[in-house]
Residue, then its C-alpha position, 0 to 999 in steps of 0.5 A: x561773723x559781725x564781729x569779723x565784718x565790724x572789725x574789718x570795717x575799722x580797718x578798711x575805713x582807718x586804712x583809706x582815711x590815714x593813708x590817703x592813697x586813693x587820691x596819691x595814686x590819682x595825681x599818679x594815674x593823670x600825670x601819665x596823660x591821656x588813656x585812650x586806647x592805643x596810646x602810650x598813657x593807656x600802657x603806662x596805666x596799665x603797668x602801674x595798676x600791675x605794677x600796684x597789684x604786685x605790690x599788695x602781693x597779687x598776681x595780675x594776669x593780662x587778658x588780651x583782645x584786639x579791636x578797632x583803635x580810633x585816632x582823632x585827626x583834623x576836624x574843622x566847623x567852618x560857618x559859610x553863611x550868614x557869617x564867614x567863621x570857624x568853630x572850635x571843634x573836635x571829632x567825636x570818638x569813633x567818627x568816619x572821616x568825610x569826603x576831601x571836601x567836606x560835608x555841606x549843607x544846612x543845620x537842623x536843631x534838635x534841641x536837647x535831642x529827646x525822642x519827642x524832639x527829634x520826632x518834631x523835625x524829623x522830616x526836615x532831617x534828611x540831608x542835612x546836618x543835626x545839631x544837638x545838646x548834650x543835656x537829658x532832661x529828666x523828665x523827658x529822658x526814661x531811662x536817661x539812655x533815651x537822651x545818651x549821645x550815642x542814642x541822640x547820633x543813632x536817631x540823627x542816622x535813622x532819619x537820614x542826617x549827613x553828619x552830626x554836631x554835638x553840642x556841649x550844655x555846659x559853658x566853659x569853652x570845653x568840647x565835650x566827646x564820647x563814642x559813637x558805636x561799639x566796635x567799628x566806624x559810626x556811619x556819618x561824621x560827627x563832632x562836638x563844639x562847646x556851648x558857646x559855639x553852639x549857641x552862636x550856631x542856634x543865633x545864626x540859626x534863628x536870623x536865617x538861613x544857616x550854611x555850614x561845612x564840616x571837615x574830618x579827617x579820622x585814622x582806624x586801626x586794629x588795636x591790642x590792648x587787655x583787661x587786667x585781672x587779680x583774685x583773692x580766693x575764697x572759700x568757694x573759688x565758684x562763687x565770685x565777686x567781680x569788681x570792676x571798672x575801667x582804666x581808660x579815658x578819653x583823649x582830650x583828657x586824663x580821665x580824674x573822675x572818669x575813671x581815675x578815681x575808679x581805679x585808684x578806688x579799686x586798688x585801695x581796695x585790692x591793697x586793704x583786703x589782701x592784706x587782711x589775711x581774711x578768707x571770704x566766702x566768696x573770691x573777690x576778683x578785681x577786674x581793670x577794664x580796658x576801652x570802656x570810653x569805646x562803648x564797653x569793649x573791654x567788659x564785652x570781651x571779658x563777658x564773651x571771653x568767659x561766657x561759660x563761667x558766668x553762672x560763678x559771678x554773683x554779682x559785679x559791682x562797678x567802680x566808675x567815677x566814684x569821686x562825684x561830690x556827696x553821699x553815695x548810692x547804687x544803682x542795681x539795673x532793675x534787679x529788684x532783689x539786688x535792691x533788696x540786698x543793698x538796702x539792707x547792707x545801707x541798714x546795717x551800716x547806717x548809711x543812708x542809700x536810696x537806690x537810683x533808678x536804672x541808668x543802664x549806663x556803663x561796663x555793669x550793662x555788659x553783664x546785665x545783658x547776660x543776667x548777672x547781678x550788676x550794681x553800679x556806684x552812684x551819687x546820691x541826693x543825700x550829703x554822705x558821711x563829711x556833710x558834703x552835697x553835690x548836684x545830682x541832676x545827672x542831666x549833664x557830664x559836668x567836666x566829664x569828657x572834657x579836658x577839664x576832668x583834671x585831678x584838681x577837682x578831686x576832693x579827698x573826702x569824696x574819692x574816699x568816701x566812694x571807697x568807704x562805701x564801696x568796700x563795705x558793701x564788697x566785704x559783706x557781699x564777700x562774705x555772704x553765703x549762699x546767692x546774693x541776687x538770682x541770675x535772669x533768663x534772656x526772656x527776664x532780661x528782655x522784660x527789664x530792658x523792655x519796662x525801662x525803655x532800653x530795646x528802643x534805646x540799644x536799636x538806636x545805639x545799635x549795641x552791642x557789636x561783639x556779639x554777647x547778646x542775644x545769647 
């Protein structure tokens, strides 16, 4: 069997480094524009990833759902008082339209939004309008889901807020957005403006006192769209290694790092295995997950759709924005014995990972919640295999949900070291057997999500809507 691994191993990493193909298939994926869901770029992307799968000899299978779809319409920041002036400004996804005339009032500042922030002004919330950062300071964000957008908006709604503006840390002249809720409509209008206009907003703030109005204008509808799905069978077709990640973007944006390098990554890794000829123990499954960007919907509806072949799942490994810059790492949403078994896969191919602390964020969340082994790509503080350090903070997006997520930015050595390591560890794994980590109970479930903070976090953010938990 080592030898078996070590050989594939040499052909994994020769195939992704000569071929080159995982950062041709993203300029491929981002000249289809945005694939936000309902959009002609979202069923473009999903006939190419088909169209891919066919090619390495797998058949894809479409698995439909219907949710809300969301369109983005006008949005406007108008300044009143001290200064007459307009804001560059788009809604965040999933917003309410306001009333024909707008929404008026005076601006809170929270600052960066974190609980010990929000809890300082609570009182003078109700009623106005919260603006807040998109940033989560580490030290004050455990898990970082305590400072998430979704959390930050939810906070601003349980106070009593009448609409929310998000403010993005990072300078640029870039909105940064994201989604509200999961599944339906969130309950006040809320937009996002770039730093700059943000700092304007805490000037004015800080002068005096500070009228603004915000103006939405949103269009719901019911969506259709589907996960995609290929297998390659193994020994035992009930033990299954789910990869996955998700095919669509925001609108603002192609999606390059989030997750066009995720897709891309998974295919080249669809493409190298199956041509192998080798049988696993484990099937591999490849899973293109649709309406991530929405609050996980698609990884909702395959977790709910499949709720009673969970228990073949030994683990799922999550694709997402795997050309971050620098070394590599995952985190495995507090499974300790996950840990245990990615450690060890770290050892034997010498490469350093020190396991992040759970974020909770992503589609690995949806399968978390129903105690399955999950593991998530991430960066990591070391410089990777090309000698290559990027910022890890992780207190911001970067570009990331900005229309500066551009394929530019993509370095061939991170999006192939990100599958390098990605498919060393899904071919051990493939091959391992027996069970790679235990299934949780839901009272096990609750107690990880309770140690990291996360029952607080998901009443805020009051996830999920489609019903996958509680069991």
């Amino acid at each position: 069997m080592l030898n078996k691994i070590r050989e594939l191993d040499k052909e994994l990493v020769s195939e992704i480094l000569l071929e080159n193909r995982c950062l041709e298939n993203l300029w491929t994926l981002c000249d289809y524009g945005t694939r936000f869901p309902g959009t002609t770029g979202e069923r473009m992307a999903r006939d190419f990833i088909v169209g891919e799968l066919k090619e390495y000899g797998l058949k894809a299978k479409l698995e439909f759902f219907e949710h809300q779809g969301w369109r983005r319409g006008i949005a406007k920041v108008e300044i009143l008082e001290p200064f007459e002036r307009e804001l560059l400004t788009i809604s965040l996804a999933g917003g309410p339209s306001t009333p024909p005339g707008g929404i008026t009032g005076e601006i809170v500042t929270v600052g960066n939004g974190t609980p010990a922030e929000f809890k300082r002004v609570k009182e003078s919330i109700k009623g106005n309008i919260v603006l807040s950062s998109s940033l989560a300071p580490r030290t004050e964000c455990i898990p970082p889901r305590q400072c998430h957008r979704r959390t930050k908006y939810g906070r601003a709604v349980e106070f009593g807020a009448s609409a929310f503006i998000f403010m993005n840390s990072q300078m640029g002249m870039l909105p940064q957005t994201g989604s509200l809720r999961q599944n339906r409509l969130g309950e006040i209008p809320a937009v996002t403006v770039p730093f700059e206009e943000g700092e304007l907003l805490k000037r004015y703030i800080k002068m005096g006192k500070l009228k603004v109005r915000v103006t939405v204008e949103n269009e719901t509808f019911t969506n259709k769209t589907s996960n995609i799905v290929a297998e390659i069978p193994g020994k035992n077709e009930d033990e299954v290694i789910l990869v996955g990640g998700h095919y669509d973007s925001h609108d603002n944006s192609p999606g390059a790092r989030d997750n066009g390098s995720g897709v891309t990554t998974i295919l080249e890794l669809a493409r190298i295995l199956s041509s192998t000829g080798v049988e696993f123990e484990k099937t591999i499954r490849f899973v293109f997950l649709g309406v991530e960007e929405l609050a996980c919907v698609g990884s909702s509806f395959y977790v709910l759709n499949h709720r009673d072949e969970l228990d073949e799942i030994q683990l799922m490994m999550n694709i997402d924005s795997p050309a971050a810059r620098g070394g590599k790492t995952f985190d495995v949403g507090g499974f300790d014995d996950l840990g245990k078994f990615i450690l060890g896969i770290s050892k034997d191919i010498s490469y350093p990972m020190k396991l992040r602390n759970p974020s909770f964020g992503g589609d690995q969340v949806s399968f978390i919640v129903r105690g399955i082994p999950a593991a998530s790509i991430r960066n990591s503080p070391s410089p990777g295999m090309f000698s290559y350090q990027g910022p890890i903070t992780m207190e911001d997006r970067g570009w990331g949900h900005t229309s500066g997520d551009t394929p530019d930015k993509i370095k061939a050595a991170d999006i192939n070291e990100g599958a390098i390591v990605a498919g060393r560890v899904l071919i051990r794994a493939a091959d391992q057997k027996g069970p790679i980590a235990k299934h949780r109970s839901e009272d096990e479930v609750n107690d990880i999500l309770q140690k990291h903070g996360m029952d607080e976090v998901l009443r805020y953010m009051q996830w999920p809507s489609i019903p996958i938990f509680p069991w």
